[in-house]
C-alpha positions as CSV (number, residue, x, y, z in Angstrom):
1,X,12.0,23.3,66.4
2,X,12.4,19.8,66.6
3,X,9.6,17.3,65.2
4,X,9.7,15.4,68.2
5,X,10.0,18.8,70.7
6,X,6.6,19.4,72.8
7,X,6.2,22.2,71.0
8,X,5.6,21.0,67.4
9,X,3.8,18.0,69.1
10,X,1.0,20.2,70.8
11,X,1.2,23.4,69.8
12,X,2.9,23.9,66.1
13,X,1.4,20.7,64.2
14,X,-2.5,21.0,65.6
15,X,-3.0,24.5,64.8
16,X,-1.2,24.4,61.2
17,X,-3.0,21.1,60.4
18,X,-6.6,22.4,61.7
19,X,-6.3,26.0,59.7
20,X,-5.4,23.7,57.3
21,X,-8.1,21.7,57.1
22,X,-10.3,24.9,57.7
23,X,-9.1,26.4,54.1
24,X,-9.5,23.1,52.5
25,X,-13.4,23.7,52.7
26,X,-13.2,27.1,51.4
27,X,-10.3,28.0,49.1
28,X,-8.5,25.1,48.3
29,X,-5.0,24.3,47.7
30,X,-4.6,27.8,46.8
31,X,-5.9,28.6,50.5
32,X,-3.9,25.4,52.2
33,X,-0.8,26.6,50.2
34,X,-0.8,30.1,52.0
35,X,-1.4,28.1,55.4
36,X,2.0,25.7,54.9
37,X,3.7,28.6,53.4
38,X,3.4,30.6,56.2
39,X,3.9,27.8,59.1
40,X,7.4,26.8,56.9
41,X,8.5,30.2,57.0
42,X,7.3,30.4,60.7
43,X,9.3,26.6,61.8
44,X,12.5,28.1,59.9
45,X,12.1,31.0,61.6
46,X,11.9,29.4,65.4
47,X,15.2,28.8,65.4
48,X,16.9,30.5,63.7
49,X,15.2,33.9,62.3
50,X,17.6,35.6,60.9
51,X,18.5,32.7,58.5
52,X,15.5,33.1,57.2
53,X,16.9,36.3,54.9
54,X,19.6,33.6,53.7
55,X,16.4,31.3,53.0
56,X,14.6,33.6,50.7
57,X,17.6,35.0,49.3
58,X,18.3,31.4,47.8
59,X,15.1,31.4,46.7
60,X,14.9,34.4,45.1
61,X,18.4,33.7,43.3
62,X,17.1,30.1,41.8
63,X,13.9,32.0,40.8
64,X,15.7,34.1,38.7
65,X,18.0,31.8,37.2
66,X,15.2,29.7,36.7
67,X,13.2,32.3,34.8
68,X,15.9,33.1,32.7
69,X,16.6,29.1,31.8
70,X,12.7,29.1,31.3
71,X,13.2,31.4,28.4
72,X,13.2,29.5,25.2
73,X,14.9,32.3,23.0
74,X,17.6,33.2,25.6
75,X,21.0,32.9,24.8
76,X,23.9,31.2,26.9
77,X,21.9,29.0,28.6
78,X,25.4,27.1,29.4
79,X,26.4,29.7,30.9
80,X,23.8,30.8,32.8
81,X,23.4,27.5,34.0
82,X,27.3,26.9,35.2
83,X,26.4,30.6,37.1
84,X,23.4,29.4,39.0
85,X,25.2,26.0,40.4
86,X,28.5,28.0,41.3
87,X,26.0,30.8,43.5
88,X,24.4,28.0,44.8
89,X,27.7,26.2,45.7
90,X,29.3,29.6,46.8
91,X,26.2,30.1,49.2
92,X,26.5,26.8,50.7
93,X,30.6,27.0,50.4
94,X,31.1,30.0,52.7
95,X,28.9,28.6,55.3
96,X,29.4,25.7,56.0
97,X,33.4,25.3,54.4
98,X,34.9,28.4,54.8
99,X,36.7,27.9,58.0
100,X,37.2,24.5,56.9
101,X,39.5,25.7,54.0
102,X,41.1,28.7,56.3
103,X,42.4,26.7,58.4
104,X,44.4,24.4,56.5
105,X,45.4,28.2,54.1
106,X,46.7,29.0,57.3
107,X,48.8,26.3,58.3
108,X,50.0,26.1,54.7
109,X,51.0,29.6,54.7
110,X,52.0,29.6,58.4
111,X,49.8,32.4,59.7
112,X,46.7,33.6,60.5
113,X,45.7,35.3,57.1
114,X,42.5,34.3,56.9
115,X,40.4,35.4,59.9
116,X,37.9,32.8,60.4
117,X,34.1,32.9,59.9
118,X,31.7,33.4,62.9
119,X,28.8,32.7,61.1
120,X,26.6,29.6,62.5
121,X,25.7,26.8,59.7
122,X,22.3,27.7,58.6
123,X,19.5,25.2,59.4
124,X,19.3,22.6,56.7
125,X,21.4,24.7,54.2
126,X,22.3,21.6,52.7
127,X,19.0,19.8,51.8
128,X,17.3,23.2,50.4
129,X,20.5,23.9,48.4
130,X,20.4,20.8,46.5
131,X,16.5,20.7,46.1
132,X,17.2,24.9,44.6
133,X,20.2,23.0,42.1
134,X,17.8,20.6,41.3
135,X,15.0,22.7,40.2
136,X,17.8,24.8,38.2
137,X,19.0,22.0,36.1
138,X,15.6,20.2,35.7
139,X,14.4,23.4,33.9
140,X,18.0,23.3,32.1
141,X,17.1,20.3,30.8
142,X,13.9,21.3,30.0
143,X,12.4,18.3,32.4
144,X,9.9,20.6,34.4
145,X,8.2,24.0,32.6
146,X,9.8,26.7,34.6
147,X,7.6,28.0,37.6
148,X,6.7,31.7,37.0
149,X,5.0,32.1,40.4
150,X,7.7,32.7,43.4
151,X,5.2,31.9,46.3
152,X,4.9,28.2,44.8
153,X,8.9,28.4,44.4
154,X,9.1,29.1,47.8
155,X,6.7,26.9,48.7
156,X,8.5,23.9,47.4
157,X,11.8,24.6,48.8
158,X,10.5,25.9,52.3
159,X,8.0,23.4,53.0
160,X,8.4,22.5,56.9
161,X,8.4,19.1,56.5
162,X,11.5,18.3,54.6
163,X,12.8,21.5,54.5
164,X,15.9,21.2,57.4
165,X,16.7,17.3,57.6
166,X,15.5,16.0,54.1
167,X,14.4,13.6,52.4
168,X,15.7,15.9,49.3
169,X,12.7,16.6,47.5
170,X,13.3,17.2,43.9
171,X,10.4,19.7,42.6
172,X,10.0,17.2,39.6
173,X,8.3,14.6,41.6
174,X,6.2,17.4,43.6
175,X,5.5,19.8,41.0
176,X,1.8,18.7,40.1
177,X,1.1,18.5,43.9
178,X,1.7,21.9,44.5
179,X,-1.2,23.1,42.5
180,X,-3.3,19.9,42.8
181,X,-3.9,17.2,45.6
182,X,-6.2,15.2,47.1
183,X,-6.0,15.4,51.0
184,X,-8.7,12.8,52.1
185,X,-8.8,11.1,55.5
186,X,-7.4,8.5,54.7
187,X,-4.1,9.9,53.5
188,X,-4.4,11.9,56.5
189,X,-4.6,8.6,58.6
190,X,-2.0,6.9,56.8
191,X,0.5,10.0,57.3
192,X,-0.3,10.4,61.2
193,X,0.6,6.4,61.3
194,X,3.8,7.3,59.6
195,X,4.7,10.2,62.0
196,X,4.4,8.4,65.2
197,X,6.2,5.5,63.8
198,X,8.7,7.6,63.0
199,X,8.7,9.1,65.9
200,X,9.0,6.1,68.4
201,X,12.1,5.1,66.1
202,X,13.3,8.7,67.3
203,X,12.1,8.9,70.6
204,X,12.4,5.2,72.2
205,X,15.1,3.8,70.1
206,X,17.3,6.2,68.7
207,X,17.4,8.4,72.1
208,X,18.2,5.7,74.4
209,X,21.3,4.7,72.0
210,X,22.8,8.0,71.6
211,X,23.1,8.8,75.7
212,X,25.3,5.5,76.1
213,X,27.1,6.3,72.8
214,X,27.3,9.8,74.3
215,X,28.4,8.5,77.6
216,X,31.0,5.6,76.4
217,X,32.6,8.0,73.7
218,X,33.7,10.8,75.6
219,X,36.5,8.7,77.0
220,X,39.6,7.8,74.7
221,X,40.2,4.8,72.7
222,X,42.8,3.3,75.0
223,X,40.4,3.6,78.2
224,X,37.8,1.3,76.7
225,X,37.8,-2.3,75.6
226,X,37.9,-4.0,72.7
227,X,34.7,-5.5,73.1
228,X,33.2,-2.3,74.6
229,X,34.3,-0.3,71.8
230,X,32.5,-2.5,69.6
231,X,29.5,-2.2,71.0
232,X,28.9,1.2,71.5
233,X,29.4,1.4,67.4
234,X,26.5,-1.0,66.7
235,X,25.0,1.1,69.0
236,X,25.6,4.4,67.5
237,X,24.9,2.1,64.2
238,X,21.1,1.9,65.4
239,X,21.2,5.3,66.9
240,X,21.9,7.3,63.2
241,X,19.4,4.7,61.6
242,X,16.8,5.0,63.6
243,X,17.4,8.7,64.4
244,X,17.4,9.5,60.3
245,X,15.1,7.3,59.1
246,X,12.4,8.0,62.0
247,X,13.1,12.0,60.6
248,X,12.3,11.0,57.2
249,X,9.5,8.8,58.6
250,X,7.8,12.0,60.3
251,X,8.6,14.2,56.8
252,X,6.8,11.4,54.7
253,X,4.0,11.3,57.0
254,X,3.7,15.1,58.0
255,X,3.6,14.8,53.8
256,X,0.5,13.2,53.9
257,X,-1.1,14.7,56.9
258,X,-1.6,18.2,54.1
259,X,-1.5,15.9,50.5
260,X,1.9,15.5,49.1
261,X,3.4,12.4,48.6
262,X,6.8,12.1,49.0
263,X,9.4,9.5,48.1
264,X,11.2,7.0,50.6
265,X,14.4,7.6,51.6
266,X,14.9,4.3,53.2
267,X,14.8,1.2,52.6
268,X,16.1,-1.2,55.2
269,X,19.6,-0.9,54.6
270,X,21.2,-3.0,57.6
271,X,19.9,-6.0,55.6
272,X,22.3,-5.6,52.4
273,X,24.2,-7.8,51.4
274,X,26.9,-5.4,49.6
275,X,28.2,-2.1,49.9
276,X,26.5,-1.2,46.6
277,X,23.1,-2.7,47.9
278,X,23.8,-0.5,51.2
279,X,23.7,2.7,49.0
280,X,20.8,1.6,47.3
281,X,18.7,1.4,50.5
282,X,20.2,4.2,52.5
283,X,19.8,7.8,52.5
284,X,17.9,7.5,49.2
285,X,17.6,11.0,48.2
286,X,20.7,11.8,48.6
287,X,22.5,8.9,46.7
288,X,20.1,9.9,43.9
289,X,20.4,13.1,43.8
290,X,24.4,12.8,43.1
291,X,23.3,9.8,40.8
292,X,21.1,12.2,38.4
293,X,23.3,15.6,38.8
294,X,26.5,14.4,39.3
295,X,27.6,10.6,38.6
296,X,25.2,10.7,35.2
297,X,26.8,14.3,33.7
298,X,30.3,12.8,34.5
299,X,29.8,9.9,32.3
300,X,28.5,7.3,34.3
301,X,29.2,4.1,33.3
302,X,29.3,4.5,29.9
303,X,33.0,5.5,29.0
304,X,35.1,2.9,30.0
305,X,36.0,1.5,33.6
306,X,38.8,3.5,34.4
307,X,36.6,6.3,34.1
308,X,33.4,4.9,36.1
309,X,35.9,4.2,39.0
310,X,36.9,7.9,39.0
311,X,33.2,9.2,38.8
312,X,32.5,6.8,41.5
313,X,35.4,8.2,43.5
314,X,34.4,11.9,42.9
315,X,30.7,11.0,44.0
316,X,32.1,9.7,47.3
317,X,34.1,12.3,47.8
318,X,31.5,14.5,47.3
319,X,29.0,12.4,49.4
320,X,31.6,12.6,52.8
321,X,32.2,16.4,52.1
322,X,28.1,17.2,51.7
323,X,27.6,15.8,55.3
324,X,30.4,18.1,56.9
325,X,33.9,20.1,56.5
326,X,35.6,17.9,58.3
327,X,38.4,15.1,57.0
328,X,36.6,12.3,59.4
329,X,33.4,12.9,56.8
330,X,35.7,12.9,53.7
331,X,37.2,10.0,54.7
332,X,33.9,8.4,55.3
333,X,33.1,9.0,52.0
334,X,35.9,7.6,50.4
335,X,36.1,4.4,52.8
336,X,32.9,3.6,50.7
337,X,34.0,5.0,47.5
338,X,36.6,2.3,47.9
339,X,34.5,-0.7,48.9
340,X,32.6,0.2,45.7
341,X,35.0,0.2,43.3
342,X,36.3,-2.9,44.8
343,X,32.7,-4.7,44.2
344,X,32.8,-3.6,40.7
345,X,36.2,-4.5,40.2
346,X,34.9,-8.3,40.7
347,X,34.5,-8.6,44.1
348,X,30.5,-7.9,43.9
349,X,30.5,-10.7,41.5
350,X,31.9,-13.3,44.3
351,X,29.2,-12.0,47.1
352,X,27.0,-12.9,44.4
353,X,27.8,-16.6,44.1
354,X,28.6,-17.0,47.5
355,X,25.9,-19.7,49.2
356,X,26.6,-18.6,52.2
357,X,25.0,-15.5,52.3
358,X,25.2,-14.6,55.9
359,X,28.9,-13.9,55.4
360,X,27.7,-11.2,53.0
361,X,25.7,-9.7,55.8
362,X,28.4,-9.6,58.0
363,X,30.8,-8.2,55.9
364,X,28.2,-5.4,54.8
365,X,28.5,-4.9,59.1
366,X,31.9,-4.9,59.7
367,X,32.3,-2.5,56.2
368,X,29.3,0.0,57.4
369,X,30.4,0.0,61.7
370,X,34.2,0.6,60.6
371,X,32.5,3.5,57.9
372,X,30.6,4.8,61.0
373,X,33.7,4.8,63.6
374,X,35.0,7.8,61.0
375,X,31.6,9.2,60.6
376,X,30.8,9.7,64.6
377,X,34.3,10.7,65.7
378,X,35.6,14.7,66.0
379,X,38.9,14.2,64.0
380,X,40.5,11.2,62.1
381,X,43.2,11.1,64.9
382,X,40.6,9.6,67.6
383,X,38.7,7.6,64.6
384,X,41.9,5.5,64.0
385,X,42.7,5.0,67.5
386,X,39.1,3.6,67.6
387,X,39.6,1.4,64.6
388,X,42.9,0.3,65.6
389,X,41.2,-1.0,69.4
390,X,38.8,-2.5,67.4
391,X,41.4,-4.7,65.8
392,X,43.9,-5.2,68.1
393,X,42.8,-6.2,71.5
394,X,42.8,-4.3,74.4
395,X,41.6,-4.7,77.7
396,X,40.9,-1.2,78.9
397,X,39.6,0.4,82.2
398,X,36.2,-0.2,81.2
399,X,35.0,-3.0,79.8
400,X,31.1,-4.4,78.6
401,X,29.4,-4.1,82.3
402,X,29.8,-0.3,82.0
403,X,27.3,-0.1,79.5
404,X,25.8,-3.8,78.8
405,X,22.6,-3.9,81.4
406,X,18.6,-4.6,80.6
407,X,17.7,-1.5,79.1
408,X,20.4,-1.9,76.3
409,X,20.0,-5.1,76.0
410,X,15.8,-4.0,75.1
411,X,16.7,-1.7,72.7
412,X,19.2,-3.8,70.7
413,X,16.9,-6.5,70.3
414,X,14.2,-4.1,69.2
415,X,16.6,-2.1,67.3
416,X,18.3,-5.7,65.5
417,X,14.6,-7.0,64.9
418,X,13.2,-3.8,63.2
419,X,15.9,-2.8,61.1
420,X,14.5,-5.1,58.5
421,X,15.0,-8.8,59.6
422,X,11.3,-9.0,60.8
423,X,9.8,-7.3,58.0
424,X,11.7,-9.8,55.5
425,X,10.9,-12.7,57.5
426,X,7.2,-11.7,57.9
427,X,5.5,-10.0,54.8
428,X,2.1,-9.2,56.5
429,X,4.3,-6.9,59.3
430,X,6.0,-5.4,55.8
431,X,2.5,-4.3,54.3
432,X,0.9,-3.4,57.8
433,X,3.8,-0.6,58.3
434,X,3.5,0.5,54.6
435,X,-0.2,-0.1,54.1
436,X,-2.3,3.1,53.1
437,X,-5.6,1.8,52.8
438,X,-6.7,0.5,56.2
439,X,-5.1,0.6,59.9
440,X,-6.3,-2.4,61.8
441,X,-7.4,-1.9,65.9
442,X,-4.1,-3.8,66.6
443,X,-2.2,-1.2,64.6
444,X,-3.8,1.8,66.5
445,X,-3.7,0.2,70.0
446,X,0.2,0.5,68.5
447,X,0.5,3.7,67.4
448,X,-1.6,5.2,70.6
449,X,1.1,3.0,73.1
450,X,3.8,4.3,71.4
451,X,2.6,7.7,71.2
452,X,2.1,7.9,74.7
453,X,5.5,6.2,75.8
454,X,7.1,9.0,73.5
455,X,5.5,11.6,75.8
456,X,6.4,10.0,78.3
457,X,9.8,9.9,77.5
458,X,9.9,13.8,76.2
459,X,8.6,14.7,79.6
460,X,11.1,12.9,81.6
461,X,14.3,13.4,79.4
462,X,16.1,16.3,77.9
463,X,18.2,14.5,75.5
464,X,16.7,14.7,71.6
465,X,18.6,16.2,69.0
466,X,18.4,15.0,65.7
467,X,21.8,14.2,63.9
468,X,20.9,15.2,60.5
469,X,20.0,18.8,61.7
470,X,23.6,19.6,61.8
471,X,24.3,18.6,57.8
């Protein structure tokens, strides 16, 4: 079930948030938390219901581990520990890199000994194993007090709004919500505003992208030129922004719409002026995540720069491989691994001083398009071809007019203005998309055309996945 399908829209999201609202005059959170456990289980369960076993089997697993961390005289807590992240890796491991690592077994040993897997990837395996890991090593580390009841366990790692496309919730910054929140109107009205922003960034932006990047990239590289080529990966540039960040924009809101608060997971990132900024503003769970449970355990930056460059090339690498068994996301990975390293090797340090500091912008570009060419492609042989037309010009069979007319032309000037250049260049626009006291007439006159044009849309046009929902 899709946030933006017609049947979370008018069906799923009115009657959890009314029974909802009902228990919220009578029980309580206590109450409300039976009402969002049960609608989580029920939106995992849409899709894909017999994942749901793999779902509470995860969570049963991190329970117990975290019970027995949660035990102040128990012994081998290392140990126990290092057992809980290898289960958790294991779990994710088989299903979403098993056939990933038979294949190449195979070709290595010339055969088909391993059969492969015929499993489908679980919804969202990957955001509610690292929020499970997360909760494991924050009572490790003795940063939360281990949670004794399983139904608020579940709870946290289930909930529907994050629970298949992120942001990654870690349970530290949610724990005190689960038991106590305030859900007044006016967090209610500030997380409705969120949702249907989110969801025009989904539904008029990020749709209209992805059918011409659909469209264009299901030729090959040497049909299509240079300039062509180009395009379409701006274009597909826009499409995973807007696509991602309007799914985290719905999560936040849908958040507030029942009383938790969660954190941003983006933050303009098409207006860095580094690789290193990029990562600060994009995908922001994530890059933290690896930051506190990965990067931070390794060393950091603390022993020495030969060994800061290898923890930043193991976090990269990680980073590419968390998004998909496939090379083209290692890769990925690594191509900004390398563009890291490079910036702290000195060249950060130049973009710094340089006056001009559109050239940074445009670097940041070419470095993130390039990254994204590897990202969007189905193997690394049809993501070089792509690079190399993008370098080396080509005229092609089909050239700009195939795909340049007014409706493109619409959306990448909406899509250029409100990836952050407008909200830089005009503060008041900043604080009226972020405010959470008061939503001026303008604002809903806003939110109520863009709502409506998103119906409109849904009704006319089947084309709305989500990109994230396959990570």
């Amino acid at each position: 079930m899709y946030f933006s399908s017609m049947t979370f829209l008018w069906f799923f999201l009115p009657v959890t948030l009314i029974l909802y609202l009902i228990t919220q005059r009578f029980g309580k959170n206590f109450a409300g938390n039976i009402v969002l456990l049960l609608a989580s289980l029920i939106f995992y369960a849409w899709g894909e219901p017999v994942y749901i076993l793999l779902l509470l089997f995860s969570v049963v697993m991190n329970y117990v581990f975290g019970m027995l961390l949660g035990r102040e005289s128990v012994r081998y807590r290392k140990l126990i520990l290092a057992v809980g992240v290898l289960l958790n890796i294991g779990l994710l491991g088989f299903f979403k890199y098993f056939n990933f690592f038979a294949v190449y077994v195979n070709r290595i040993l010339g055969g088909d000994y391993i059969a492969m897997s015929q499993f489908a990837l679980p919804l969202g395996i990957s955001f509610y194993t690292f929020q499970a890991m997360s909760y494991v090593v924050d009572v490790y580390r003795g940063e939360v007090k281990v949670q004794k009841n399983f139904f608020y366990l579940l709870l946290y790692i289930s909930l529907f709004p994050q629970l298949v496309a992120g942001p990654i919730v870690k349970y530290k910054d949610i724990e005190t919500q689960i038991l106590e929140r305030t859900n007044t109107s006016a967090k209610r009205a500030y997380g409705v505003k969120r949702f249907i922003y989110g969801l025009g960034k989904k539904v008029l932006l990020s749709n209209v992208f992805g059918r011409y990047v659909d469209m264009v990239l299901g030729f090959e590289a040497p049909q299509l030129s240079t300039g062509l080529i180009w395009l379409v990966m701006i274009m597909y540039t826009f499409q995973i922004y807007y696509d991602f960040s309007g799914y985290s924009d719905m999560a936040i809101g849908l958040g507030y719409m029942f009383g938790f608060e969660f954190r941003e997971n983006f933050n303009y990132p098409y207006i860095s002026k580094s690789i290193q900024e990029f990562w600060r503003r994009w995908h922001i769970s994530l890059s933290t995540w690896f930051k506190e449970y990965v990067y931070i355990p390794l060393g950091g930056n603390r022993k020495g720069n030969l060994r800061t460059y290898v923890n930043l090339f193991i976090v990269f690498l990680l980073t590419g491989f968390w998004h998909g068994a496939s090379l083209t996301f290692v890769f990925w990975g690594l191509f900004h691994g390398f563009f890291m390293i490079i910036e702290r090797l000195g060249f950060g340090r130049i973009l710094e001083k340089n006056p001009l500091k559109f050239l940074n912008h445009i670097y940041m570009w070419i470095v993130v398009v390039c990254g994204w060419v590897l990202f969007r492609m189905d193997g690394m042989r049809k993501g070089l071809a792509f690079l190399k037309a993008m370098f080396i010009y080509q005229k092609g069979e089909y050239n700009l007019t195939a795909c340049l007319n007014a409706e493109v032309i619409l959306v990448l000037l909406i899509g250029l203005l409100f990836c952050g250049i407008l909200q830089s260049l005009i503060p008041k626009l900043y604080k009226a998309l972020f405010s959470k006291e008061e939503i001026s007439a303008l604002q809903m006159g806003c939110l109520f055309v863009i709502f409506c044009l998103c119906i409109i849309s849904l009704s006319a046009d089947s084309y709305n996945p989500f990109i994230y929902f396959r990570f």
